[in-house]
C-alpha positions in Angstrom: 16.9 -20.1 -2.0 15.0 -17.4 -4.6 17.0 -16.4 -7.8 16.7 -13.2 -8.4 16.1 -12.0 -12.2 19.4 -10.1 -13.4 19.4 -6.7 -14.5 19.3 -5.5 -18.3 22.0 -2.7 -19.2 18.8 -0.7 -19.5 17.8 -1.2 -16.4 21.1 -0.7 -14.7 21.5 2.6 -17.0 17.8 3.6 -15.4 17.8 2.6 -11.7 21.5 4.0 -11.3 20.7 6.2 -8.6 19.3 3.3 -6.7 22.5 0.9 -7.1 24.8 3.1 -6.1 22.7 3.3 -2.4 24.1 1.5 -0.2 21.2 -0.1 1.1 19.8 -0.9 -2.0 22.4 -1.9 -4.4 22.1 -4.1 -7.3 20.6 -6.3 -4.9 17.9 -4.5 -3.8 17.1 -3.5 -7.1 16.9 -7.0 -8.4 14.6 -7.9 -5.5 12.5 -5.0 -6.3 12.6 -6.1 -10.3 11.2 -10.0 -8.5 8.5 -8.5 -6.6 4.4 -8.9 -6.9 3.0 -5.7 -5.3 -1.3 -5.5 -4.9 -2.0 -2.1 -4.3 -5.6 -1.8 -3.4 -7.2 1.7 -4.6 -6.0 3.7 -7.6 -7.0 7.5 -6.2 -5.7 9.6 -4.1 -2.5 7.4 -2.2 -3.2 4.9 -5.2 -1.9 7.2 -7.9 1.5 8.6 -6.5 2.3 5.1 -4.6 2.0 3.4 -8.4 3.9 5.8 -10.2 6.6 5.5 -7.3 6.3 1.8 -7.6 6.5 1.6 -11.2 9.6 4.0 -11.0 11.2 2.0 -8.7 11.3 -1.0 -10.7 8.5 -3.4 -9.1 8.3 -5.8 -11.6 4.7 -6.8 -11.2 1.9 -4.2 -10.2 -1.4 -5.4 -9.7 -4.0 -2.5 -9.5 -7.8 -3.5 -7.9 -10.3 -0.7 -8.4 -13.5 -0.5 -9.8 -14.4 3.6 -10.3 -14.0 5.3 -13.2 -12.1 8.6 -13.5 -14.2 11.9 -12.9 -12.8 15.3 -13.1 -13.2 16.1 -9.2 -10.5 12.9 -9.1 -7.5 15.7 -11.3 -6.9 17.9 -8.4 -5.2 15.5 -6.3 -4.9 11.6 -8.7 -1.9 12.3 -10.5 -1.8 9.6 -12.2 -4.6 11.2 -14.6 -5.4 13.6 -17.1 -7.9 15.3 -19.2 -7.8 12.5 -21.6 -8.6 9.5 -18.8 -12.2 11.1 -17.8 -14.7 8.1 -17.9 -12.1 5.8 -18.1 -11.8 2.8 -15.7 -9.0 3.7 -13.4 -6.8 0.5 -13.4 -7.1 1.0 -17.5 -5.8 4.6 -17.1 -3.2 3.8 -14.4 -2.0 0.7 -16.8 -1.3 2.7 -20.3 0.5 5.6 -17.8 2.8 3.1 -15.7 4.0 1.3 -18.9 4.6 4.8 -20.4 6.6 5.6 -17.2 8.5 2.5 -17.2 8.0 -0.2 -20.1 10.0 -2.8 -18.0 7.6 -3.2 -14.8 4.5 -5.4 -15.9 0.9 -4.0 -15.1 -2.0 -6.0 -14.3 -5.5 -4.5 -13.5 -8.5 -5.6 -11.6 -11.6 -3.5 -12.0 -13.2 -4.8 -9.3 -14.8 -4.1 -6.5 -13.2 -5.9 -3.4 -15.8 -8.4 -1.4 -15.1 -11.5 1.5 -15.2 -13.7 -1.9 -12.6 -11.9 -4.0 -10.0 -10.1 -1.5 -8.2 -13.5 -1.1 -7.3 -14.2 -4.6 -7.1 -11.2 -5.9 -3.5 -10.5 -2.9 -2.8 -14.0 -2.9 -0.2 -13.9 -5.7 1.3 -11.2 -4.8 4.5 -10.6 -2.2 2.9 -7.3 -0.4 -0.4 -5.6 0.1 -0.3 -1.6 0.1 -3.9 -0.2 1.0 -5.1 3.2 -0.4 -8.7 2.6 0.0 -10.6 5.3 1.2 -13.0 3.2 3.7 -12.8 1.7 7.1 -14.7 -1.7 5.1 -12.6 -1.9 2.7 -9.2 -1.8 5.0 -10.6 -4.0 7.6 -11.4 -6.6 5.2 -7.7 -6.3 3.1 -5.8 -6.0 7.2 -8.0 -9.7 7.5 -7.2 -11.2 4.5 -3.5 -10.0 4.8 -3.2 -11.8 7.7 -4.4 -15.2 6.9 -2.3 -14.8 3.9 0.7 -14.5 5.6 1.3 -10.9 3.8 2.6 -7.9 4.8 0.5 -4.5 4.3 1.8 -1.1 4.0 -1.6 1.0 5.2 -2.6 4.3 5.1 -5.0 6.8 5.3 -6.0 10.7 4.8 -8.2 13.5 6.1 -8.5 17.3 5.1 -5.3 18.1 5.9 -3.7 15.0 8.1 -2.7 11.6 7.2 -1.6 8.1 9.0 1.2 5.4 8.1 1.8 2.2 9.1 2.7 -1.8 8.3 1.6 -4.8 9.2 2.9 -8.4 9.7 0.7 -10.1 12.3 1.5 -13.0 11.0 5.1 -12.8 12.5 5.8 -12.0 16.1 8.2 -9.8 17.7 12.3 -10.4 18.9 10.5 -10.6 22.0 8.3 -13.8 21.3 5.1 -11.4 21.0 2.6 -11.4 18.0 2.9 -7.8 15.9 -0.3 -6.5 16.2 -3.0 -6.1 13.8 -4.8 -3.8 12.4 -7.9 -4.2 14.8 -5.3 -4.0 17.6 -4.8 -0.9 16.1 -8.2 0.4 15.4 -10.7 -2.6 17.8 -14.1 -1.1 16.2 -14.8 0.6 12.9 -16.2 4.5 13.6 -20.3 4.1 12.8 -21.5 4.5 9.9 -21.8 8.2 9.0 -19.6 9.1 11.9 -16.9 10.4 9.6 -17.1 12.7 6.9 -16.0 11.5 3.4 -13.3 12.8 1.1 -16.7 14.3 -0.9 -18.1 15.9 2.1 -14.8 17.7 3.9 -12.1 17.9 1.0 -8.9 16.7 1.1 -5.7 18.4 0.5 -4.1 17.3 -2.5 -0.5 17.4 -2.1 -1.4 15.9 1.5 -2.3 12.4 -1.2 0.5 13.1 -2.8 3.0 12.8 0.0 1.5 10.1 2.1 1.6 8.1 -1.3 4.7 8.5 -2.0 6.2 7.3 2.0 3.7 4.4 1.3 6.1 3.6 -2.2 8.9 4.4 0.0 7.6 1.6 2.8 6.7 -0.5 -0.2 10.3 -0.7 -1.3 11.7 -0.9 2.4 9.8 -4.0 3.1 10.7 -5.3 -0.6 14.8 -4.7 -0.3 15.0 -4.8 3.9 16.4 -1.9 5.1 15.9 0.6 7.5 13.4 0.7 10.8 10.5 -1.2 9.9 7.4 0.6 10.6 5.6 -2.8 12.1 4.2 -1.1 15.7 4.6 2.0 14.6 1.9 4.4 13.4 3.3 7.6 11.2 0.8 10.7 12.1 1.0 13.8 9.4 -0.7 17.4 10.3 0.1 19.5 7.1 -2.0 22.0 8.5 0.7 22.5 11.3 3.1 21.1 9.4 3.6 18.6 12.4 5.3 14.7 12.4 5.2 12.0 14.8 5.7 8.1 15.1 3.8 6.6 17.5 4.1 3.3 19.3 1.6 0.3 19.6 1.2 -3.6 20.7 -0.7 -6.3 20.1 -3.7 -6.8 21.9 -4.3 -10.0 23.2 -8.3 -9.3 23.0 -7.9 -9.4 19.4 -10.2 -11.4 17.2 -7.0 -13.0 14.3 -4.4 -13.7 16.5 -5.4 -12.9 20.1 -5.1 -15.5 22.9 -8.6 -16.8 22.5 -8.3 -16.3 18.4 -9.0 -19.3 15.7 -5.9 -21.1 13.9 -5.5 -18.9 10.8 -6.0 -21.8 8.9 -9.5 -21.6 9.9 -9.9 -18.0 8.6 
């Protein structure tokens, strides 16, 4: 059984609104005040989904990034200003999270994920949230995620539309079925230079800001347990049509991790 830290008066003084939910609760805010969140990316979804996190009361937030901020970065990364341009990122988002909140510990990684370093950079941690902007990058975290046994909160954004969703492959279903993965999800990654990047066609930034945030808010509903999960479900966002939608999907028993003809994840 996991003891979880108490709260200080401070704390119960600052994450107030939160106790007094119902399905949070002193709790739910002690479990968030235990938890080890990696978030992978400090841009775009990186920036709001910290500050969210670090308001919330994560007690440990690892950051892993390895760019430097620039001034195109201001218009949507939040988590910036003037001051921070030429800065490393995670060294920028550190000094502004402890500003935010003093009591939730900060740890960056400027670093560049590889196959060599994903695993031990998520594998002290309790969840995985992906902001990466890259179909290599969040192939490579969905993998390591899995034979980690961690959950991932994953997302993703275009010009003006954005995706949601969360994965525990590692677990199956009330129904005796694996979750899917992220390659049940998406089998193939598009070809290179088949998709524009944020650089090419733009990106909306308040579009960041709010898929950032519902990863935060996933975050914590994974953390605490409440709520519909959003494992088999795929959040779609058009801001440009101001248009929502949840879809549904399965595992695919073609897939390569935990497919009927897959390894042991041991042997990943």
């Amino acid at each position: 059984m996991t003891i979880l830290p108490e709260l200080t008066s401070a704390e119960i003084e600052r994450y107030a609104r939160h106790i007094v939910l119902r399905d949070i609760g002193g709790a739910g805010q002690r479990k968030l005040k235990a938890a080890k969140v990696c978030v992978v990316g400090a841009g775009g979804l990186g920036a709001p989904l910290l500050l969210y996190l670090a308001a919330a009361g994560v007690g440990e937030i690892h950051v892993v990034d390895d760019d430097i901020v620039s001034a195109s970065n201001l218009q949507r990364q939040v988590l910036f200003g003037e001051a921070d341009l030429g800065r490393p990122k995670v060294e920028a988002a550190a000094d502004a999270l402890r500003r935010l909140n003093p009591h939730v510990r900060v740890i960056g990684h400027q670093a560049r994920l590889t196959e060599s370093n994903v695993r031990g950079l998520i594998e002290g941690c309790d969840i995985v949230a992906d902001g990466s902007d890259n179909f290599d990058t969040r192939y490579m975290v969905s993998d390591a995620c899995f034979y980690a046994k961690k959950p991932l909160v994953t997302a993703a954004v275009g010009q003006f539309d954005g995706s949601l969703t969360t994965l525990r492959p590692f677990e199956t279903g009330p129904d005796g079925v694996p979750n899917p993965t992220y390659r049940c999800l998406f089998p193939h990654k598009p070809p290179p230079g088949s998709l524009p990047t944020c650089a090419e066609a733009g990106v909306l930034g308040a579009l960041t800001g709010m898929v950032g945030a519902l990863m935060a808010l996933e975050v914590v509903r994974e953390i605490v347990g409440f709520g519909q999960s959003m494992v088999g479900r795929l959040a779609l966002f058009d801001l440009a049509a101001m248009r929502f939608e949840t879809l549904s999907y399965g595992w695919d028993e073609d897939n390569p991790l935990n497919g009927r003809n897959a390894p042991h994840p041991s042997r990943g």
